[in-house]
C-alpha positions as CSV (number, residue, x, y, z in Angstrom):
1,X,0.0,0.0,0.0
2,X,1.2,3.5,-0.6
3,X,0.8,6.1,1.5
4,X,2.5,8.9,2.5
5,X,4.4,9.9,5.9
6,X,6.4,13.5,6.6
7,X,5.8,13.8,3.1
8,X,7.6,11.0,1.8
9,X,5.6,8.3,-0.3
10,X,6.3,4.7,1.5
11,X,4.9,1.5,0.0
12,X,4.2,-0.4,3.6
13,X,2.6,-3.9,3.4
14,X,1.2,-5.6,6.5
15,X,4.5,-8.3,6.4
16,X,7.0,-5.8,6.1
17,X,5.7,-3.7,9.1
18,X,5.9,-7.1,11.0
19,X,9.4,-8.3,9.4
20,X,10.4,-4.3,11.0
21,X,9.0,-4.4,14.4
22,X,9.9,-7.8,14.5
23,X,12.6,-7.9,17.9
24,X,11.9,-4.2,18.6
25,X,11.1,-4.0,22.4
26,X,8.2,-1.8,22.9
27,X,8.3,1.7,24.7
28,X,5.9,2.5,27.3
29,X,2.4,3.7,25.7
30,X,1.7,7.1,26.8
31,X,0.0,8.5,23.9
32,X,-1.9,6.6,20.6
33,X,-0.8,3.0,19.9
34,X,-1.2,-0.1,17.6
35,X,-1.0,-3.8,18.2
36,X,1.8,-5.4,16.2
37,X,1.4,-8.9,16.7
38,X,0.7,-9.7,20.2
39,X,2.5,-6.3,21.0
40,X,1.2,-2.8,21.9
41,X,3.5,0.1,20.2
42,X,3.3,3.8,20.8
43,X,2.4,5.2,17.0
44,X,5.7,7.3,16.8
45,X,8.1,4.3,17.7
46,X,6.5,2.5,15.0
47,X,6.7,5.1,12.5
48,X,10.2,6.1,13.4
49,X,11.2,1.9,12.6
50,X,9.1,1.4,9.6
51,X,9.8,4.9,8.1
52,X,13.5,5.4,9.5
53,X,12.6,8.6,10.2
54,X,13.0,11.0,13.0
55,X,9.6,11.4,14.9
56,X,9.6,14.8,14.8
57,X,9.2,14.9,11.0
58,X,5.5,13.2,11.5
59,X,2.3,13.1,13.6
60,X,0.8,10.1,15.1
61,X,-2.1,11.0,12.9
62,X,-0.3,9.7,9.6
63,X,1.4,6.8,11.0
64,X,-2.3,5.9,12.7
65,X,-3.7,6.1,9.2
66,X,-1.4,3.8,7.6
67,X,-1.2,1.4,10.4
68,X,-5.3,1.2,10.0
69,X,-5.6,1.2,6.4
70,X,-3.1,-1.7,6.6
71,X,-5.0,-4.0,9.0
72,X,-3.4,-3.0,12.7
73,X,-5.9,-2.3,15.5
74,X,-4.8,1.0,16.8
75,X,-5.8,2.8,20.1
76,X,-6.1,6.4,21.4
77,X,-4.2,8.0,23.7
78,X,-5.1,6.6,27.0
79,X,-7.6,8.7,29.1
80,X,-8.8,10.6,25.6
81,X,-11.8,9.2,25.6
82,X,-14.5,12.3,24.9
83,X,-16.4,13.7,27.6
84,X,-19.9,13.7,27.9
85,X,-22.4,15.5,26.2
86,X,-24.0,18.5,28.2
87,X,-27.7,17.5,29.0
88,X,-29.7,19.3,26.8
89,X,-31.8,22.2,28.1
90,X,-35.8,21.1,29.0
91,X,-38.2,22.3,26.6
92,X,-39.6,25.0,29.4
93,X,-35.8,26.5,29.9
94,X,-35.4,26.7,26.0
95,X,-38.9,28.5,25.8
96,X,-38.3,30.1,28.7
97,X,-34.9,31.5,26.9
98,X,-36.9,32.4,23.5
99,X,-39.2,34.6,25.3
100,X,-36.7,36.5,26.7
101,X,-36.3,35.0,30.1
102,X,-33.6,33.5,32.2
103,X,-30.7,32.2,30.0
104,X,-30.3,28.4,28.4
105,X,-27.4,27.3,31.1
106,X,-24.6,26.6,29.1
107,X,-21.8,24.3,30.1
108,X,-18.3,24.4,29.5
């Protein structure tokens, strides 16, 4: 598959990003990740193997990309799940607010 990282067209395939990782001990996952096998990576330790690139010439974001179009289960950054939505206001607040009452509470 082609794809392009830090602006450089690689052609990845599935075997060759296992052939790479292959004996690479993983880092501690603080930030996004991908299972490689039976191992968890961080995103910018892969990228840095596959692409033999510095990791300050990419984002997580590309190398996430590839690693999904390409079969890997990746993961977010742990705790960056969303946070929930606000409850909605009741229909007698929002009316309430339309007729020029007391404000929709709006929170943050």
């Amino acid at each position: 598959m082609r794809c392009v990282i830090a602006r450089y067209p690689f052609d990845l395939t599935k075997g060759g990003v296992l052939d790479s990782m292959k004996g690479v001990t993983p880092e501690p996952v603080t930030g996004e990740s991908v299972t490689i096998g039976r191992r968890r990576y961080p995103v910018k330790q892969v990228g840095e193997v596959v692409t033999r690139q510095d990791r300050r010439d990419f984002t997580g974001g590309e190398v996430t990309r590839a690693m999904t179009r390409l079969g890997f289960t990746c993961h977010p950054a742990p705790g960056a799940e969303p946070a929930p939505p606000a409850p909605a206001a009741t229909p007698v607040e929002t009316a309430s607010a339309l007729l020029g009452g007391a404000t929709v509470p709006q929170e943050n």
